[in-house]
C-alpha positions in Angstrom: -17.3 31.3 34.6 -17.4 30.2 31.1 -20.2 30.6 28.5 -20.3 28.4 25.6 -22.8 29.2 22.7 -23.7 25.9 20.7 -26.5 25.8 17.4 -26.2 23.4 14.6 -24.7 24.9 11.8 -21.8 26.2 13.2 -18.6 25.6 15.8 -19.3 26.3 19.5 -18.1 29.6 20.7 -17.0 29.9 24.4 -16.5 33.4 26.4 -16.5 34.7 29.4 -19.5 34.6 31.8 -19.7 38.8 32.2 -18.8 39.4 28.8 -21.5 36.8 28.0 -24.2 37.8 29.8 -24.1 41.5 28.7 -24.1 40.4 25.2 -27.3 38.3 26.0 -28.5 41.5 27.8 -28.4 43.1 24.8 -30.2 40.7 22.7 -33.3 41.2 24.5 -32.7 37.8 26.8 -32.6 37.8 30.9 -29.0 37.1 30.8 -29.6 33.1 32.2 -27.0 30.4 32.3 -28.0 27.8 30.9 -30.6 28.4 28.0 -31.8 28.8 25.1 -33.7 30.9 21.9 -36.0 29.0 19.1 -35.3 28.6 16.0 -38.3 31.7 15.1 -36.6 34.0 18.1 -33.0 34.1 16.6 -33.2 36.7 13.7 -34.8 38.8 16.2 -32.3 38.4 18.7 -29.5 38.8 16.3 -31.0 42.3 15.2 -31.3 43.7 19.0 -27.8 42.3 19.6 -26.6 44.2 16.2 -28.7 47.5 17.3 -27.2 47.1 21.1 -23.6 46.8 19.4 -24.0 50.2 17.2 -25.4 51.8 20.0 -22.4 51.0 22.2 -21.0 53.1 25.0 -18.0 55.5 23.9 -16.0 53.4 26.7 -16.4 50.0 24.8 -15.2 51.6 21.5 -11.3 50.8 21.3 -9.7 54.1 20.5 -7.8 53.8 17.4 -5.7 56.5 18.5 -3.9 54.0 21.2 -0.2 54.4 22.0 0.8 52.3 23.9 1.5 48.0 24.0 -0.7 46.6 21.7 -1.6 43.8 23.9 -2.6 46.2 26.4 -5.2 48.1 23.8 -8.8 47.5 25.2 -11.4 45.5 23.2 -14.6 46.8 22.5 -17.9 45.2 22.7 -18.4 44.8 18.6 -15.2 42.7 18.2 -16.3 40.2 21.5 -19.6 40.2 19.8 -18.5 39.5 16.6 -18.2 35.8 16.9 -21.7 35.6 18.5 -23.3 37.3 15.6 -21.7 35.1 13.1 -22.9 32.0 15.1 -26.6 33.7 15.4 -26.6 34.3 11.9 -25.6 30.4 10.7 -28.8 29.8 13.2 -30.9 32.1 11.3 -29.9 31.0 7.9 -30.4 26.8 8.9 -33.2 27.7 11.0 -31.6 26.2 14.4 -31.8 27.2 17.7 -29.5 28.1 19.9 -28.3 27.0 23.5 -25.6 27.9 26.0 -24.4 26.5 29.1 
């Protein structure tokens, strides 16, 4: 499954569905596919998303000590939930929703 984030003032983003999901989970939202935050619920979402990202498990922190292929080197939460937090953060700035589906 594919999650695609849309809000006004900036480019869709589409990720995967488990990837997704956590990163809603960590905003404070049920995880539901489709839906949607208000305009006045974004910045908050966007700071329990930030606070959930910092306080990420030592698994989803790429080790930058990695050997081996660099296509092989795992990706960690913070850079998959990069993307998302600059798309929250055009929302919060125009004062948009945003939706996914």
């Amino acid at each position: 499954m594919l999650v695609t984030f849309h809000t006004k003032n900036n480019a869709d983003i589409t990720m995967f569905g488990d990837i997704a999901v956590k990163l809603l989970h960590l905003m404070g939202h049920s995880g539901t596919v489709p839906s949607a935050i208000s305009a006045e619920d974004v910045p908050a979402a966007l700071e329990q998303l930030r606070a959930g990202v910092a306080a990420a498990a030592p698994d989803d922190v790429p080790d930058d000590d990695y050997q081996g292929d660099p296509i092989d080197r795992p990706v960690g939460i913070a850079q998959r939930a990069f993307p998302l937090i600059e798309l929250l953060e055009s929302a919060a700035q125009g004062g948009n929703s945003v939706m996914w589906e």
